[in-house]
C-alpha positions in Angstrom: -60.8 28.8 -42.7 -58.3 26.2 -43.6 -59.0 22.1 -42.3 -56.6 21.4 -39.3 -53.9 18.3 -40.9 -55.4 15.1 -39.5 -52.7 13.3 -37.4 -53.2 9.9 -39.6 -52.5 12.0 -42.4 -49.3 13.0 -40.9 -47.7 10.1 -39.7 -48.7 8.1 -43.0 -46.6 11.0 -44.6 -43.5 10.8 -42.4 -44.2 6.5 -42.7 -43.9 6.8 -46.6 -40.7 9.2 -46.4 -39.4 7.2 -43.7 -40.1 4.1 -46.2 -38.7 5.8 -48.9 -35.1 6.8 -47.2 -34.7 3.2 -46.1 -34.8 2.3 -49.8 -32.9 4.7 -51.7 -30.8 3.8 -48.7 -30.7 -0.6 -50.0 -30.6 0.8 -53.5 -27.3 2.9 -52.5 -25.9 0.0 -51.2 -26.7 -2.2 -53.7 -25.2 0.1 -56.2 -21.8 0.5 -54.1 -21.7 -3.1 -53.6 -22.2 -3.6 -57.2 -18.8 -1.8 -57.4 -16.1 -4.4 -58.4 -13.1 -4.2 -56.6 -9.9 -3.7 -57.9 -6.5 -5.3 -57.3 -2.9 -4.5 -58.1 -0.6 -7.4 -58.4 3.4 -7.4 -58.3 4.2 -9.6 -60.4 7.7 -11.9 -61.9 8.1 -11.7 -65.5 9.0 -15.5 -65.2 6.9 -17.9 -68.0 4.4 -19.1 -65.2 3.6 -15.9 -64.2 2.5 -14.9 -67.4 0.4 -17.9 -67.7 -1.6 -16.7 -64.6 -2.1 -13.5 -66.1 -3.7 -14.8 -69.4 -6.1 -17.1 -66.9 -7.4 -14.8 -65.2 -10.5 -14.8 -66.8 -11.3 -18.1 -64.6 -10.8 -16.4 -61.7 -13.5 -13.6 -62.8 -15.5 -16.4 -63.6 -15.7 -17.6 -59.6 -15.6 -13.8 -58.7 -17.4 -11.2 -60.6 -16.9 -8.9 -58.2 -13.5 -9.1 -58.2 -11.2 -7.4 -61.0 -7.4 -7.9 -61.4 -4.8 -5.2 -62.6 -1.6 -7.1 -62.9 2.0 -5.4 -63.3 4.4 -7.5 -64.6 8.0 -6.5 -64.5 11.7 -8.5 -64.7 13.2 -9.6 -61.4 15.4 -6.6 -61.4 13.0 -4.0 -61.5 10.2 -5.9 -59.6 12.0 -6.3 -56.6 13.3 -2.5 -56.0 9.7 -1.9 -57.0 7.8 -3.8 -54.4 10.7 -3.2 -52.3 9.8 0.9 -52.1 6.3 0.2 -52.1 5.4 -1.7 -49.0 9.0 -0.1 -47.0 7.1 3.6 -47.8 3.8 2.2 -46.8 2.4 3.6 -50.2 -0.4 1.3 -50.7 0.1 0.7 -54.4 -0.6 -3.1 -54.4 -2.5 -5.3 -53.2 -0.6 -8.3 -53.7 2.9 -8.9 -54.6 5.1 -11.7 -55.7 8.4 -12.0 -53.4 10.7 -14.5 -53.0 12.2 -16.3 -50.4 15.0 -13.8 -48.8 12.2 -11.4 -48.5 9.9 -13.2 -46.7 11.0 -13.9 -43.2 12.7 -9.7 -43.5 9.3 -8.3 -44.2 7.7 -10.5 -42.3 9.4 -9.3 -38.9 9.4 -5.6 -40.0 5.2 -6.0 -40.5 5.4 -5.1 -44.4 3.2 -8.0 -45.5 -0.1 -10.0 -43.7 0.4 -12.9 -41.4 -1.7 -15.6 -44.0 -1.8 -18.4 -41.4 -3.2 -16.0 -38.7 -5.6 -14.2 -40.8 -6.9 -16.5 -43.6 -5.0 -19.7 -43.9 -6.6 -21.6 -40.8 -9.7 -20.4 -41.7 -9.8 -21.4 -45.3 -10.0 -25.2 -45.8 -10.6 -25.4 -48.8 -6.8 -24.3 -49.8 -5.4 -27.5 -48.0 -2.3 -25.9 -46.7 -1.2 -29.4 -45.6 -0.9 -30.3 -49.2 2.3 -28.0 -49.5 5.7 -29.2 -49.8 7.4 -28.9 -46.6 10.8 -27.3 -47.5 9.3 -25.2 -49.8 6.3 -23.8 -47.3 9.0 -23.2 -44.9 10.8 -20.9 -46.9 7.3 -18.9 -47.0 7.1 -18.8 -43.2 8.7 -16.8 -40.3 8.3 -18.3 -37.0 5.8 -21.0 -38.0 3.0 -18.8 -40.0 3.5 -18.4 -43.5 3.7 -14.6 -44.6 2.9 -15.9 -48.5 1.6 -18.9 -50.6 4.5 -20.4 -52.7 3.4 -19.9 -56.2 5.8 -22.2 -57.3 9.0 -23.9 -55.5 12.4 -25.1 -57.5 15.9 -26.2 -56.6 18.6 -25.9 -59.5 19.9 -28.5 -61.5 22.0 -28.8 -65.0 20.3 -29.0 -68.9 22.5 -30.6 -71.3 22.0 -31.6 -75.1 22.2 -35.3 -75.0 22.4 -35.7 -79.2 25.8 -33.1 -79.0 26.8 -35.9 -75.4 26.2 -38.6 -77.6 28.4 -37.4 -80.7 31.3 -36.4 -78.9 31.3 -39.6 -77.0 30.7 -38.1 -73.7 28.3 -39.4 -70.8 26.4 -36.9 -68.4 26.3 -38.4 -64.9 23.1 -37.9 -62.8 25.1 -35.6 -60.5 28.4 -34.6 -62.1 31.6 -32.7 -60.6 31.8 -29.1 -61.5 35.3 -30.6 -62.7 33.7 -33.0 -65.7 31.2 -30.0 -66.5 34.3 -28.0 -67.7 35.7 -30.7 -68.9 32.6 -31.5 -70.9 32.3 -27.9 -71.9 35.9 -27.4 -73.5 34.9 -30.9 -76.0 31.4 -29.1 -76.6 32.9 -25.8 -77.4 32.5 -25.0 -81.2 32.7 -22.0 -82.3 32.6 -22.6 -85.9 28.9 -23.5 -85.3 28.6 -20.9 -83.3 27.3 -23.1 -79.7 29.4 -22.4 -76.6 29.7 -25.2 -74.2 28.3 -23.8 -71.5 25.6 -21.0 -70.3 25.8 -19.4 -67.1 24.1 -16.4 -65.7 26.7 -13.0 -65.7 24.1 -10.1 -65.2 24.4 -8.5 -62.3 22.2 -9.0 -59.7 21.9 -11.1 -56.1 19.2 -13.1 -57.2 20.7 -13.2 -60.6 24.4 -14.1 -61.2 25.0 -14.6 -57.7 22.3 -17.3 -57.3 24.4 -19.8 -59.4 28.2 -18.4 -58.5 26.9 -19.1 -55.0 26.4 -22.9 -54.9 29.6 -23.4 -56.9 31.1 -21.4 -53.7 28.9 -23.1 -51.3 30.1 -26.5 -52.7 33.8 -25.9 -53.5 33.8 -25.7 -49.6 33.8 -21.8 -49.6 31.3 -19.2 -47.5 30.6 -16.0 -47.7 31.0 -15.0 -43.9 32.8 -16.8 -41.1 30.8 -17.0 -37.9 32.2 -14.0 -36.7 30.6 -12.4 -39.6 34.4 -11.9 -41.6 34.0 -11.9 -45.1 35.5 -15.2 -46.4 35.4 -14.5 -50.8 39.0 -13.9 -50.4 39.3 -17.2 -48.9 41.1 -20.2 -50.6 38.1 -22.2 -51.3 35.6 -19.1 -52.1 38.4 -17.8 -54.2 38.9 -21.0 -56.0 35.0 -21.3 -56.8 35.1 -17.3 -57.9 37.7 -18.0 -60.2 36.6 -20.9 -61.8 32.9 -19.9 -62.7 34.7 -16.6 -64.2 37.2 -19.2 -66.1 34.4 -21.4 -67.3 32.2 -18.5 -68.9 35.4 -16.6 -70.3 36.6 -19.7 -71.6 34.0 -21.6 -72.9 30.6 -20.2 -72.1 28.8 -18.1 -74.4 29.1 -14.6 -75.7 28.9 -11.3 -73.9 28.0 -13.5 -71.1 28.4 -10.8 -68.8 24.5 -9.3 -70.0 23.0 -12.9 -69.7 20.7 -13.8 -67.4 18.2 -16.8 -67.6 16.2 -15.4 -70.0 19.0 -15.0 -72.2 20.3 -18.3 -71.6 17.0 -19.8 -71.8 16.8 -18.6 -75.2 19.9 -19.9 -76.0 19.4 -23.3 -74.9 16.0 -23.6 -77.0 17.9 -22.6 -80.0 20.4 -24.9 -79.9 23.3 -22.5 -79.5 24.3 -24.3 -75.9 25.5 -27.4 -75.1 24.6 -27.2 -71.8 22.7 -24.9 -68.9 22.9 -24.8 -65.2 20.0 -23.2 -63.7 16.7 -23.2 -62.0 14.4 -26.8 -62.3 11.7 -24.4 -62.8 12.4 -23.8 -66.3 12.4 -27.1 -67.2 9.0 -27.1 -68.5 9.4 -23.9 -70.4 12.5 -25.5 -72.3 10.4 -28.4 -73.7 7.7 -26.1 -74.3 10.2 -23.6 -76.6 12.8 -25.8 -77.9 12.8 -25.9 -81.8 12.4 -29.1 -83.2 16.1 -30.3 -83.1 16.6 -29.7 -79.6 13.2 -30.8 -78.0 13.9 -34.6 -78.1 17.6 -33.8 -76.9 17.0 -32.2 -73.9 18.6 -34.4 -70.7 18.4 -33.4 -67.2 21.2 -33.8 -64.4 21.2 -32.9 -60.7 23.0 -29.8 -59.7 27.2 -29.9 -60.0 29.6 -30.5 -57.0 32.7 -30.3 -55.6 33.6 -31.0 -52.0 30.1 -31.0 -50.8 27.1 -32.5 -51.9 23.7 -31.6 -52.2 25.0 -27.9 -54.2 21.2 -26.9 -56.2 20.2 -23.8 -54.2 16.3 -23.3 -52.7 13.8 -21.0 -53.8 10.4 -20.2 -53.7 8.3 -17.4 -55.3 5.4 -16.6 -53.3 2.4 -14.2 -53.3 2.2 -11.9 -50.3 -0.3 -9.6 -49.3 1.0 -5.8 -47.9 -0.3 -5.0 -44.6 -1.1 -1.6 -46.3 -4.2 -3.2 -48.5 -7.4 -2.3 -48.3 -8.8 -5.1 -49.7 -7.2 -7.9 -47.5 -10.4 -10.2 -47.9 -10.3 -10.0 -52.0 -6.8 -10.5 -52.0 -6.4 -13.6 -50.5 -9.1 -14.7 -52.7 -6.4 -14.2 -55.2 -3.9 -15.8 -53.6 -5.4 -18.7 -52.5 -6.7 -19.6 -56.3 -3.4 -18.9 -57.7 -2.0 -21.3 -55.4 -4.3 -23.7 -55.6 -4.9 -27.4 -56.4 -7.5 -25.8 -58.6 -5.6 -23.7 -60.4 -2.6 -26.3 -61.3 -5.2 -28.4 -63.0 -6.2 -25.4 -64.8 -2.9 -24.0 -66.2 -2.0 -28.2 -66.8 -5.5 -28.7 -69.0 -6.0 -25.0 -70.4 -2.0 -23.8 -70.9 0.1 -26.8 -71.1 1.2 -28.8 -68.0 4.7 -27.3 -68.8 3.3 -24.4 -67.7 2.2 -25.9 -64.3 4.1 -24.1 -61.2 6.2 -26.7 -60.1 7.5 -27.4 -56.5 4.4 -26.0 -54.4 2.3 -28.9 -54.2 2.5 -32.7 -53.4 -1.3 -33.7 -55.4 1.1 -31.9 -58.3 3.3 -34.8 -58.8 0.3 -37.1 -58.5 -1.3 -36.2 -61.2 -1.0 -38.7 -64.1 -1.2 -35.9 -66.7 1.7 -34.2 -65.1 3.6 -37.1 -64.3 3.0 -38.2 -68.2 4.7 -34.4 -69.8 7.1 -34.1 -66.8 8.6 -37.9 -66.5 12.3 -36.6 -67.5 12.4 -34.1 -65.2 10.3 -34.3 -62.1 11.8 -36.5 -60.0 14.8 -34.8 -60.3 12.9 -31.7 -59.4 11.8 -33.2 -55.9 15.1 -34.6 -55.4 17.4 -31.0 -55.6 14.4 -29.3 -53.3 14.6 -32.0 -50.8 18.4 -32.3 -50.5 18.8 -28.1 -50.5 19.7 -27.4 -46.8 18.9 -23.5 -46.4 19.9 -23.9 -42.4 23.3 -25.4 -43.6 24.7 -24.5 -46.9 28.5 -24.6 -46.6 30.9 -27.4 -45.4 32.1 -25.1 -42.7 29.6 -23.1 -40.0 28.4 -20.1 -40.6 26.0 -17.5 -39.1 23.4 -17.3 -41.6 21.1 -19.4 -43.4 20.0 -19.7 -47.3 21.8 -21.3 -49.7 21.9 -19.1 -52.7 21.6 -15.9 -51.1 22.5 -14.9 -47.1 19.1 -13.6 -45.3 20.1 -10.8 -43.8 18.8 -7.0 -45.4 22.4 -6.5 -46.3 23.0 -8.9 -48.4 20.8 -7.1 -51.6 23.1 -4.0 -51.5 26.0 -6.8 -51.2 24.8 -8.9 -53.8 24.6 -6.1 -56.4 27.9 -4.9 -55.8 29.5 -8.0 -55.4 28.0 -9.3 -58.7 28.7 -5.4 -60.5 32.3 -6.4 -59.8 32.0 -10.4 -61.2 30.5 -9.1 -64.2 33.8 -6.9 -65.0 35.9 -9.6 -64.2 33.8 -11.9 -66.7 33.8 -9.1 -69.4 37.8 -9.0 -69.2 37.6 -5.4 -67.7 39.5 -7.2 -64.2 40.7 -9.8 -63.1 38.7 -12.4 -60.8 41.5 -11.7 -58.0 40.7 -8.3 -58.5 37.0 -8.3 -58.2 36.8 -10.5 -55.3 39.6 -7.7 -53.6 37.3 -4.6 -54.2 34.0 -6.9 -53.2 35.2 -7.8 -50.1 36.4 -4.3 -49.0 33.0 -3.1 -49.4 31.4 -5.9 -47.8 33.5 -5.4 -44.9 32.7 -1.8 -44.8 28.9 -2.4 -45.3 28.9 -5.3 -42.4 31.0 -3.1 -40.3 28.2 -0.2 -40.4 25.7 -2.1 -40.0 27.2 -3.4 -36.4 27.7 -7.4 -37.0 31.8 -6.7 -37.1 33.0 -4.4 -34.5 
């Protein structure tokens, strides 16, 4: 006859598998929290960017749990990229570099995280007061900021003061678009094979565009009227068109119709330029890459002009985070130490403070290091940002703000075709007159769809 279980007996039994569940339970935890996380970054194939990608390991180094995949792509392919990505919902990143036309669009659609709401106000250590007005605006819709300016920049003009100083010529601190050609026909020489000026031709909104635009903005032009009538056919817009085609045809360098800045920044630091009108942020990058003849050459001049002043445009690439992450928390962890006070220092001590991100940060221009390697250049750099009005670009009104670009979604598919059209008239397939006649048909027929002209 068998011994009846003793109740003790039992309950110890269920206590110790009881016990034993709530362990493998911690230890199951443990291991999924072990897990690191992953993130997939968007990101600019600009020189700083690729600075923060060989960092990274700092960032590992603060959090182990956290591990970064980055994508790295040219302006022209990031942007349709990130574009499809967070319009589709897809969830492929977790944070991506936009600039700042994107912003306040994606912002009001609900594409990408309101920072100030979620994290910014919460995170002191970041010091969000620090920022550079003008250039945290351009981040913001309505007040919050919708991404963290990696780096902000105006546009101003590189010239080679040795090849100034030979032909007798003297760079003003802001010249006339008028003395730039002027300077650019007596720099011209062919035989040594250095055109007197590069421009960007590529196509693109943010690429060929971003330059043509200011010389439009201040040779009194627009793009719209504030009925939303498409002004490029306009005296003063046409004037402007044809003059930047002019200028590269004339005297700017070769198949300048496939150049963008990389091209031209390559140029420049090879001495096969005389001089370079583009963003202040590659400043540091031209110092950094000149060879040795053009290095102590390099001068620095504010952004040309015509009729109105204050013509450098106003940018800002910043790091978003798409509503469609799942891993919100990490990824502002990201954001916030790329964009940081800490980080600066870093890329400044570890990568050169050439390859600092310019424009974001007020402590930046404090810092004696910086203010040692960047004494030609950063004042200047504060100087174009501050006098960049985005909320009034042109001499006459119009309905839209931004100064190198109009913010409204049509203006990418505008852009493109727009500067598609430019870069056949700078390529001798057209005629200026004739690619500002075919652009502003098909503006007029995309602004018409869209409902601004009735």
């Amino acid at each position: 006859m068998s011994k009846p279980i003793r109740r003790s007996t039992f309950v110890g039994a269920r206590a110790y598998s009881l016990a034993f569940s709530v362990s493998l339970g911690l230890l199951l935890a443990q291991a999924v929290q072990a897990e690191p996380i992953t993130l997939t970054v968007a990101l600019a194939a600009n020189p700083q960017m690729e600075t923060a990608a060989k960092l990274i390991d700092n960032f590992y180094a603060k959090y182990p749990d956290i591990k970064v995949k980055f994508q790295t792509l040219p302006e022209n392919q990031l942007r349709p990229t990130v574009l499809k990505d967070v319009a589709t919902k897809s969830g492929q990143f977790d944070v991506v570099m936009i600039g700042a036309y994107e912003v306040p669009l994606w912002a009001q659609k609900g594409w990408i995280t309101n920072l100030s709401k979620e994290f910014v106000a919460k995170d002191t250590e970041w010091k969000s007061d620090d920022l550079l007005t003008p250039i945290r605006d351009l981040v913001s819709y309505k007040g919050d900021m919708f991404a963290t300016p990696f780096y902000g920049s105006s546009s101003f003009m590189f010239y080679r003061k040795d090849l100034f100083q030979k032909a007798g010529l003297n760079m003003p601190e802001q010249p006339t678009w008028d003395q730039v050609a002027d300077f650019a026909a007596k720099l011209d020489d062919k035989s040594k094979n250095i055109s007197g000026i590069c421009l960007r031709g590529i196509p693109g909104w943010g690429q060929s565009l971003a330059p043509l635009t200011t010389v439009i903005n201040t040779f009194g032009g627009r793009w719209f009227d504030e009925k939303w009538e498409p002004q490029l056919s306009s005296p003063k817009s046409k004037e402007a068109i044809n003059f930047y085609v002019k200028l590269l045809k004339e005297h700017g360098q070769q198949d300048a119709a496939k150049d963008g800045w990389q091209e031209c920044l390559q140029l420049f630091t090879q001495g096969k330029t005389a001089m370079w009108y583009d963003d202040t942020v590659f400043a540091g990058p031209v110092i950094d890459q000149a060879n040795a003849e053009v290095k102590n050459n390099v001068g620095f001049a504010l952004a040309p002009i015509k009729e109105k002043p204050g013509s450098g445009w106003l940018w800002a690439w910043g790091l978003s985070i798409p509503t469609t992450s799942k891993h919100q928390d990490a990824a502002w962890k990201l954001v916030a130490w790329l964009t940081s006070q800490e980080y600066i220092k870093l890329a400044g001590e570890k990568a050169g403070w050439g390859t600092v991100p310019p424009g974001s940060r007020q402590s930046t221009y404090k810092l004696s290091a910086y203010e040692a390697a960047t004494k030609d250049y950063a004042d200047l750099t504060l100087k174009s940002i501050n006098a960049a009005n985005p909320l009034k670009p042109t001499v006459d009104p119009v309905p839209y703000t931004g100064v190198q670009y109009v913010t409204i979604p049509e203006f990418e598919q505008i852009g493109d075709f727009t500067s598609q059209q430019l870069a056949g008239a700078i390529s001798g397939q057209m005629s200026a007159d004739d690619a500002i006649k075919a652009s502003e048909t098909k503006i007029k027929e995309i602004m018409e769809d869209a409902g601004y002209i009735k």
